[in-house]
C-alpha positions in Angstrom: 23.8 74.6 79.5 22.0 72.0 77.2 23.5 68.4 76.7 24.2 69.1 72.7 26.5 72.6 74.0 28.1 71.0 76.6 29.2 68.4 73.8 30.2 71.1 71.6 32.5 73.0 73.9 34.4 69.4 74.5 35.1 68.2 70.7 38.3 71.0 70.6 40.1 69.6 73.6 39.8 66.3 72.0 40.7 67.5 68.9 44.0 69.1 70.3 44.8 66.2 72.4 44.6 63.5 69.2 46.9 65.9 67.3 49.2 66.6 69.7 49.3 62.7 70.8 49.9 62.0 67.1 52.6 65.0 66.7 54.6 63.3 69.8 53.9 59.9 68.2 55.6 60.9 65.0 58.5 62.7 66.3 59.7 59.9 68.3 59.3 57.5 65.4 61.9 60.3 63.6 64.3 59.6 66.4 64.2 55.3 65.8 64.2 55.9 62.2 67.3 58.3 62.5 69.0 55.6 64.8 68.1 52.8 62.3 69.9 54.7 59.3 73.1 55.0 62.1 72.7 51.3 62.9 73.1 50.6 59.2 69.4 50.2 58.0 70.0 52.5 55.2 66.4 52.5 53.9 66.0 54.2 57.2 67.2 57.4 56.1 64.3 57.7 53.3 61.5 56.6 55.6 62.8 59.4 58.1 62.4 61.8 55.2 58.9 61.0 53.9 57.5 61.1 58.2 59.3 64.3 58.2 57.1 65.7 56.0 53.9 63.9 57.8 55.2 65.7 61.2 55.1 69.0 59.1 51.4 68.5 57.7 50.6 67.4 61.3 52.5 70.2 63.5 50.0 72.2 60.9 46.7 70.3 61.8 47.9 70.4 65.8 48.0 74.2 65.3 44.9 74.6 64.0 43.6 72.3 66.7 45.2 74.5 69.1 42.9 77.6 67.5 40.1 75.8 67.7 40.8 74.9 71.5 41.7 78.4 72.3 38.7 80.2 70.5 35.6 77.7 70.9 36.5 75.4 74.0 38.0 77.9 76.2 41.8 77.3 76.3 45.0 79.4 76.4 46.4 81.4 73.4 49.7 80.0 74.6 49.9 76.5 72.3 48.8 78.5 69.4 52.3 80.4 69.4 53.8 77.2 70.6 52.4 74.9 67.8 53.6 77.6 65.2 56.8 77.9 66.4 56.7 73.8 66.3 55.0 74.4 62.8 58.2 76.9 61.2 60.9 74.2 62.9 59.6 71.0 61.6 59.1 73.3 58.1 62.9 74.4 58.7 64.2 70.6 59.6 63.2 68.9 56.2 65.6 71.6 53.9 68.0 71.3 56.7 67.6 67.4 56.3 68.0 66.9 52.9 70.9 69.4 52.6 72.5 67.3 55.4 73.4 70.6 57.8 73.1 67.9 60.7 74.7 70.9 63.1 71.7 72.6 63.1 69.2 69.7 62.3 70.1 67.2 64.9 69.6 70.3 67.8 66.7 72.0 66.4 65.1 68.1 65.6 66.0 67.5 70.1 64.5 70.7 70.9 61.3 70.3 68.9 60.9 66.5 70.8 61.3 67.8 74.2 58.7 70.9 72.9 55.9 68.2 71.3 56.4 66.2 74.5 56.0 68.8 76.7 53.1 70.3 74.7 51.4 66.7 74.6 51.8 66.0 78.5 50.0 69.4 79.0 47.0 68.6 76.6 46.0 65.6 78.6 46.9 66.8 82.0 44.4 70.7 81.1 40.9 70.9 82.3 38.9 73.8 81.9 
């Protein structure tokens, strides 16, 4: 295998891993901002709704860099499903948000977390 397709088959891991790392990144920062609006910071509340938007557009970009990992640098199909699935919550948390149905936001909001964190820990700890 030549230096230049050795490179090539690299770039979608890489990919992946900075949008997953980002995805994590951005969740978490949902979680302060949702804990500075309880603390009383109320301007909290519209910062967590503009970055939940940003997690939506990225959950999209991690899922396409999970296609890209998965068809030209020789990944599972696995985080494809599992960065949709990411993509239709994080779609379904900003109507849920802004309608304040905290009973289902607040649980689906934990459960997409643990999933990005999971989902990050495994795109840096896979080698092909």
């Amino acid at each position: 295998m030549t230096g230049s397709m050795a490179r090539a088959a690299t770039w979608p891991l890489m990919l992946f891993r900075g949008t997953a790392t980002l995805a994590a990144l951005l969740v978490l920062s949902q979680a302060v901002l949702a804990g500075g609006f309880l603390s009383g910071r109320y301007e909290a509340l519209a910062m967590h709704g503009r970055n939940g938007g940003v997690v939506a557009i990225v959950m999209l970009c991690q899922t396409i860099a999970a296609v890209l990992l998965w068809r030209f640098g020789s990944g599972p199909s696995w985080p494809v499903r599992t960065g949709l699935i990411q993509l239709v919550i994080a779609a379904a948390l900003i109507p849920l948000g802004e309608e304040r149905v905290l009973a289902v936001h607040v649980p689906l909001a934990v459960g997409l977390a643990i999933g990005t964190a999971m989902l990050m820990s495994w795109a840096w700890r896979w080698q092909r």
